[in-house]
Wavefront OBJ file of the C-alpha trace (Angstrom):
o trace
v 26.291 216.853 37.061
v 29.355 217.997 39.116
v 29.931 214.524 40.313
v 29.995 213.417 36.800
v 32.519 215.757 35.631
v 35.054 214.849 38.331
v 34.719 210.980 37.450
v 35.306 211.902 34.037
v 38.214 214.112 35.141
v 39.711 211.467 37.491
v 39.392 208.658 34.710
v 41.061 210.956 32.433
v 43.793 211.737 34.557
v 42.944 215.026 35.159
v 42.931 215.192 38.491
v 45.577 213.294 41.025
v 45.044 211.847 43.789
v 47.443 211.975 46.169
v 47.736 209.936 50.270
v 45.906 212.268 53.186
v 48.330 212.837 55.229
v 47.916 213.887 59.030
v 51.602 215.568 59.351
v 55.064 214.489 58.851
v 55.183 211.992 61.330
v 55.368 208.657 62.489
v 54.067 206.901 65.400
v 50.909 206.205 67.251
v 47.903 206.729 68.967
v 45.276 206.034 71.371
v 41.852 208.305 72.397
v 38.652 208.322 73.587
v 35.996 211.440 72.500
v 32.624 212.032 73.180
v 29.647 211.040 70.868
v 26.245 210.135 70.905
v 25.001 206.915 73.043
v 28.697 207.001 75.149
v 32.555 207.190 73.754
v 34.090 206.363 70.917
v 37.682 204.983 71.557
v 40.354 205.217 68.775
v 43.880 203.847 67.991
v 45.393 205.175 65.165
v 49.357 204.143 63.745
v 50.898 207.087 61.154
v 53.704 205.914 59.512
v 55.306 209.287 57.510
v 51.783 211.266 58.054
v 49.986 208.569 56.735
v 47.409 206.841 58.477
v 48.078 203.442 58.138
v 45.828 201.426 60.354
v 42.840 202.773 62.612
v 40.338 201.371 64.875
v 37.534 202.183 66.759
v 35.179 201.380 69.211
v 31.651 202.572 69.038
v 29.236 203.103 71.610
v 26.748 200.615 69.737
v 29.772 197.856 70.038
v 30.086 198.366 73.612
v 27.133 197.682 74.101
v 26.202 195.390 72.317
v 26.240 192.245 74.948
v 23.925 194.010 77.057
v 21.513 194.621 73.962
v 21.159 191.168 72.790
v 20.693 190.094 76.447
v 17.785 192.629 76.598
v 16.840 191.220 72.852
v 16.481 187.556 75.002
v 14.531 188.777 77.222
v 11.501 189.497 75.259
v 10.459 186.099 75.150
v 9.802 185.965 78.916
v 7.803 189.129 78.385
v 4.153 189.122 79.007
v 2.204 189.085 75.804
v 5.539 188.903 73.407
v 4.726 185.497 72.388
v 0.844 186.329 71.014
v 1.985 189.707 69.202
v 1.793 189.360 65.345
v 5.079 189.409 63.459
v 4.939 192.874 62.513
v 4.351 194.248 66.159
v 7.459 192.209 67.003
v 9.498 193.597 64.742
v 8.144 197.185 66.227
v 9.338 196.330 69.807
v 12.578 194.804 68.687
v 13.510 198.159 66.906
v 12.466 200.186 69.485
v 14.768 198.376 71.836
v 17.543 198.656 68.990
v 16.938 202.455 68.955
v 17.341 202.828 72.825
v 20.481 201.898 72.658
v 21.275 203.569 69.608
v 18.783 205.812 67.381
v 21.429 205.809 64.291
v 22.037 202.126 63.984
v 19.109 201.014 62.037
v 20.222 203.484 59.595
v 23.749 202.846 59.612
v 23.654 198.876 59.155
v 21.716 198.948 55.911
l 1 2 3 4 5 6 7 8 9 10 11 12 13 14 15 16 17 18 19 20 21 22 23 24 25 26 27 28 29 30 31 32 33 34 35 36 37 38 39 40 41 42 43 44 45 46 47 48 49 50 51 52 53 54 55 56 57 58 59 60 61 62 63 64 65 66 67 68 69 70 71 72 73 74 75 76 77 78 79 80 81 82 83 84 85 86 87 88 89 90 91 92 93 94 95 96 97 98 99 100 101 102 103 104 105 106 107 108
């Protein structure tokens, strides 16, 4: 009900919505942190505190050659061929989810 209320508030004007802004500043940015699977790289231009274009690099995209080279694979596998369609779907996401547990949730 909340969420409700602060469409109708927004649509009424109520409520304004201003740009986040990071500081006062202009310029830019480049880093690399820690997450799951690897590191996340970033590049980030401000232009007066406001972020203006960003980009990242995910652990799933960097590795993402190496996964669909391990996804070709499978056909040379013992046994692949003769599994039912379901049971091949089963190996294919557990590959998916070595690489990265969050992505079969995150791409649909």
């Amino acid at each position: 009900m909340a969420l409700q209320r602060i469409k109708e508030r927004l649509a009424n004007g109520e409520i304004k919505i201003s740009e986040p802004k990071i500081s006062n500043r202009t310029g830019n940015g480049v880093g690399a942190i820690e997450a799951p699977r690897g590191t996340l790289f970033y590049d980030v231009r401000a232009k007066d505190g406001i972020i203006r274009d960003l980009n990242i690099i995910t652990p799933t995209a960097q590795n993402l050659a190496n996964l669909e080279a391990d996804l070709e694979e499978f056909e040379h596998i013992e046994g692949f061929n003769g599994l039912k369609k379901e049971e091949k779907a089963d190996r294919i996401k557990m590959l998916i989810r070595a690489y990265d547990p969050c992505v079969t949730c995150s791409v649909h």
